[in-house]
C-alpha positions in Angstrom: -61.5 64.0 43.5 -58.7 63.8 45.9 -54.8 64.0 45.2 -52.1 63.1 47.8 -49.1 65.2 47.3 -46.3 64.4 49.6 -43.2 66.5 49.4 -39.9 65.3 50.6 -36.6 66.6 52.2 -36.7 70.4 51.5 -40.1 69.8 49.2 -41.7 68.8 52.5 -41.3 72.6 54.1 -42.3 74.6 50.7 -45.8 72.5 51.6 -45.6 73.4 54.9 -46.4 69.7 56.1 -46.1 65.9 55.5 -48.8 65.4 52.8 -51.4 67.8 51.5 -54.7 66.7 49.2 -55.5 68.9 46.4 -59.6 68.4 46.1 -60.1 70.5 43.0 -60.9 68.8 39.9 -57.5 68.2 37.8 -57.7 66.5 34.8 -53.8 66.1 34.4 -50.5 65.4 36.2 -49.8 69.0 34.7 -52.8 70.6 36.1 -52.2 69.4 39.3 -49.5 71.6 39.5 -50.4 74.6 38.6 -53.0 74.1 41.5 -50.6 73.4 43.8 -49.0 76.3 42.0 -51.9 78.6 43.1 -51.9 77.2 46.3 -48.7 77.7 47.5 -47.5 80.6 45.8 -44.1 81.7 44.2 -42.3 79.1 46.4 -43.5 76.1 44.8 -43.0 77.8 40.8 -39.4 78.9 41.8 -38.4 75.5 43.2 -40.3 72.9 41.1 -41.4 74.5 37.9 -39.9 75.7 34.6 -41.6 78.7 33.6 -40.2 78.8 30.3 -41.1 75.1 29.2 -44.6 74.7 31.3 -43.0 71.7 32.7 -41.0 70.8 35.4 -37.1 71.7 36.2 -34.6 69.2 35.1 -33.6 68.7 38.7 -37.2 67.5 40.1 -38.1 64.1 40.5 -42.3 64.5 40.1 -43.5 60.6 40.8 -47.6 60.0 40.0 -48.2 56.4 42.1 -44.2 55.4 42.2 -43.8 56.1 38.7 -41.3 59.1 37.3 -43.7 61.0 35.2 -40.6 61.3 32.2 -42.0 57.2 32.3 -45.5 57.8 31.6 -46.8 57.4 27.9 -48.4 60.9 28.5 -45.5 62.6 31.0 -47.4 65.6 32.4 -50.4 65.6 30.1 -51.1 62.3 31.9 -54.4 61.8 33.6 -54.9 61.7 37.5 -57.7 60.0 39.2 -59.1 60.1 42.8 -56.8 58.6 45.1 -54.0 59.1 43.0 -50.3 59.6 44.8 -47.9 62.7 43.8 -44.7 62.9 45.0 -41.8 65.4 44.8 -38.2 65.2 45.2 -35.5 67.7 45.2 -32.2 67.1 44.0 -30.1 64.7 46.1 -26.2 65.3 46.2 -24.0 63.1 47.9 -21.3 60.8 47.6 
């Protein structure tokens, strides 16, 4: 199974490139994560996830296939399948 993960702005250097796959075997949006988790390193849980919740900070915007994952009938427990798009967004500020 293959997951693209693009990160974006700031995202895009804690991946160290454009778009990386994850090739494990994730069942769920969450456990996509927490590989990308263990890939990455303390970087990635700093910036992107709440320790304290096992979710996601407030301030992320985590899109499976163009849809906010706060959306999806299952949020993070949600299924992935091959092919499947991830992509995260760190706060925007600006006026």
């Amino acid at each position: 199974m293959q997951i693209q993960v693009r990160g974006y702005l700031t995202y895009r250097e804690l991946l160290g490139t454009r778009q990386v796959e994850i090739s494990a075997q994730p069942a769920t949006l969450r456990d996509c994560l927490h590989v990308l988790e263990d890939e990455i390193g303390e970087g990635f849980r700093a910036q992107v996830l709440d320790v304290e919740s096992g979710g996601v900070q407030q301030h992320v915007a985590l899109l499976l296939n163009g849809q906010h994952y706060r959306h999806l009938e299952a949020g993070l427990d949600t299924l992935v399948q091959d092919g499947d798009q991830l992509a995260i967004f760190p706060p925007i500020a600006g006026g």
